[in-house]
N, C-alpha and C positions, 0 to 999 in steps of 0.2 A: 358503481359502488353506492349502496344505501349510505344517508346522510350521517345516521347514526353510528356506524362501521367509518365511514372516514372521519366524523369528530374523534373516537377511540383512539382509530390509530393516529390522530394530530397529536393529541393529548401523550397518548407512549411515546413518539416519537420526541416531544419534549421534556419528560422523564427521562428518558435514554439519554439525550444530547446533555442534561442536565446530573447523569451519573445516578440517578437513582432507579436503579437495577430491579430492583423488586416490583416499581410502581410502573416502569413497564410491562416487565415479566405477565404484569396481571392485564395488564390490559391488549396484549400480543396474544395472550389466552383467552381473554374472552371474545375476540375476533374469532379466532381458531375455533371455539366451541360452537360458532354461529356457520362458518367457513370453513371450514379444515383444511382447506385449497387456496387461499388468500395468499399468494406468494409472499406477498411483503411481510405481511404475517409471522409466515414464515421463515424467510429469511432473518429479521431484528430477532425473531424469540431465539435462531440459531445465535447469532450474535451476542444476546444477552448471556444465551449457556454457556458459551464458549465466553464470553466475559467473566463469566464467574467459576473458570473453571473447568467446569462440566464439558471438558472440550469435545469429546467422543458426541454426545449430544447433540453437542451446538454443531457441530458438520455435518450430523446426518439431518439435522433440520436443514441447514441450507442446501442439502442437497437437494432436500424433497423440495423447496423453494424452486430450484433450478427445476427438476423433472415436473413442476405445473407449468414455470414460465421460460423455458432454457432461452430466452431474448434479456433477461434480466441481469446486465452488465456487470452492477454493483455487486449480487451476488455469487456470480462465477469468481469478480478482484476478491472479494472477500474470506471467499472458500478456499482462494489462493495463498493468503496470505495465512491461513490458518492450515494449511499443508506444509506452508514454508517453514511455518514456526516450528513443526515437531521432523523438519528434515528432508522431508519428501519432495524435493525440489523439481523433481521431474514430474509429477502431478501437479505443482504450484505453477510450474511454468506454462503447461496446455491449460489449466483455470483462468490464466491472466492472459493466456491466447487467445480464450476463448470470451475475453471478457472485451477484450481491444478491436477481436471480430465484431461481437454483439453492439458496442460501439464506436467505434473508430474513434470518435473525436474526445474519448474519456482519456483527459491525461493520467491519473493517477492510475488508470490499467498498465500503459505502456512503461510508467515509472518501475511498478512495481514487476513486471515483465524482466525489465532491466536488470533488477535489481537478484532474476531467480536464477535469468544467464551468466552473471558476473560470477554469481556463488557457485555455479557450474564449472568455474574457470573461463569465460565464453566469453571473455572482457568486451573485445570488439564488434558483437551483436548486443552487449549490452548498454554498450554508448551510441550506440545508433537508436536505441528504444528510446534514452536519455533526453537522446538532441529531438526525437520525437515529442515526446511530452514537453520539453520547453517550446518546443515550434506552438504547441496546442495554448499551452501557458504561459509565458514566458517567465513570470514572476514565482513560478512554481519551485521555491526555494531548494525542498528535498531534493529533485530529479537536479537541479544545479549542484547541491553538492553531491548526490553521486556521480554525476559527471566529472567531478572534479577529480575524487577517490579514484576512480576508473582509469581517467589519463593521466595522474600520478602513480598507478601502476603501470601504466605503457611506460614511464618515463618522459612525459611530457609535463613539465615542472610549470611554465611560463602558463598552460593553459587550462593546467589547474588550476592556479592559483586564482584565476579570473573566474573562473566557474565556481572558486568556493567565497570569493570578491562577492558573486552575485548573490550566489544562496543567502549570503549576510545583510547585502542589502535591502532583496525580498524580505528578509524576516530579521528584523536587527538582534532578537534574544535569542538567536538560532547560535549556540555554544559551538555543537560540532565544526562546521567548517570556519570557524573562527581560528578554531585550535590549531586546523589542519593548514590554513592560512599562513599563521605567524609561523609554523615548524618549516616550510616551505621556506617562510622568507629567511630565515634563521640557519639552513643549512648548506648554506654555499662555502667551499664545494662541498658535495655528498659522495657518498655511491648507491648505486641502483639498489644494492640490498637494504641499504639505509631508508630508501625512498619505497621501496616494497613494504618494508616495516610498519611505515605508516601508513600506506593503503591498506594494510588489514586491520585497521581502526572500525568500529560496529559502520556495516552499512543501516542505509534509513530505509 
């Protein structure tokens, strides 16, 4: 990559990470106008669209991402979770296959994997993606508390609670499994529909 094309995209890349949408936008563009194949490129400009909105847009840019580079992990999880969003869970779920293929050792693929099988109804394929991303991460708060969420709806109270125990302590201003924490400790005794109730609290 010329010097000049990777200062560009250093500079968008920290526009982005910094929320300013625009001052990316323009410089994912002026990569693209040099490159039009630059996956990464392409991918963040899909990211910024779909951040702004423009979701139709921002997918089919990371598509075209994917059809330069289909090895590019980040944008297979990516394109997943922007499938997820508007429902398509059976597409979200082979993008985050396809993302955990590309790399194995990217927790936040398998997290979100987890998280397309669960919403499928698919609970115990999706605690096994779970206990995969903690194996990779282990501080990786999210995939703890969906873990948690997951075996609170099998009915496993005791081992929930340690798994949303953990998400808390990876990440102390982490609200959700807090909540889902103290209602745990809070509900003895319960019943199973009480304790289903709360697993359908927003997954992460």
């Amino acid at each position: 990559m010329p010097n000049d094309i990777q200062q560009i995209l250093k500079s968008a890349v920290e526009h982005h990470q910094a929320g300013q949408l625009e001052a990316a936008a323009q410089g994912y563009e002026q990569i693209l106008a040099s490159d039009p194949t630059h996956g990464d490129a392409l991918h963040l400009a899909g990211c910024v669209r779909y951040q702004k909105n423009d979701r139709n847009a921002g997918i089919a840019l990371v598509r075209q991402a994917i059809a330069v580079n289909p090895g590019l992990a980040v944008a297979h999880d990516n394109l997943g979770l922007m499938l997820r969003s508007r429902g398509d869970l059976a597409a979200a779920e082979a993008s985050h296959r396809r993302a955990a293929a590309a790399n194995p050792d990217h927790p936040d693929a398998h997290n979100h994997l987890g998280v397309a099988l669960v919403r499928q109804n698919r609970v115990a394929e999706g605690i096994e993606c779970y206990r995969r991303a903690i194996a990779l991460k282990p501080d990786h708060a999210e995939a703890h508390n969906n873990l948690g969420t997951a075996l609170l709806a099998q009915g496993n109270l005791d081992e929930a609670a340690q798994s949303h125990h953990r998400a808390v302590v990876a990440k102390p201003d982490y609200v959700v499994p807090r909540r889902r924490s103290r209602a745990i400790a809070g509900c003895w005794p319960t019943t199973r529909t009480m304790l289903r109730r709360i697993a359908t609290w927003a997954w992460r």
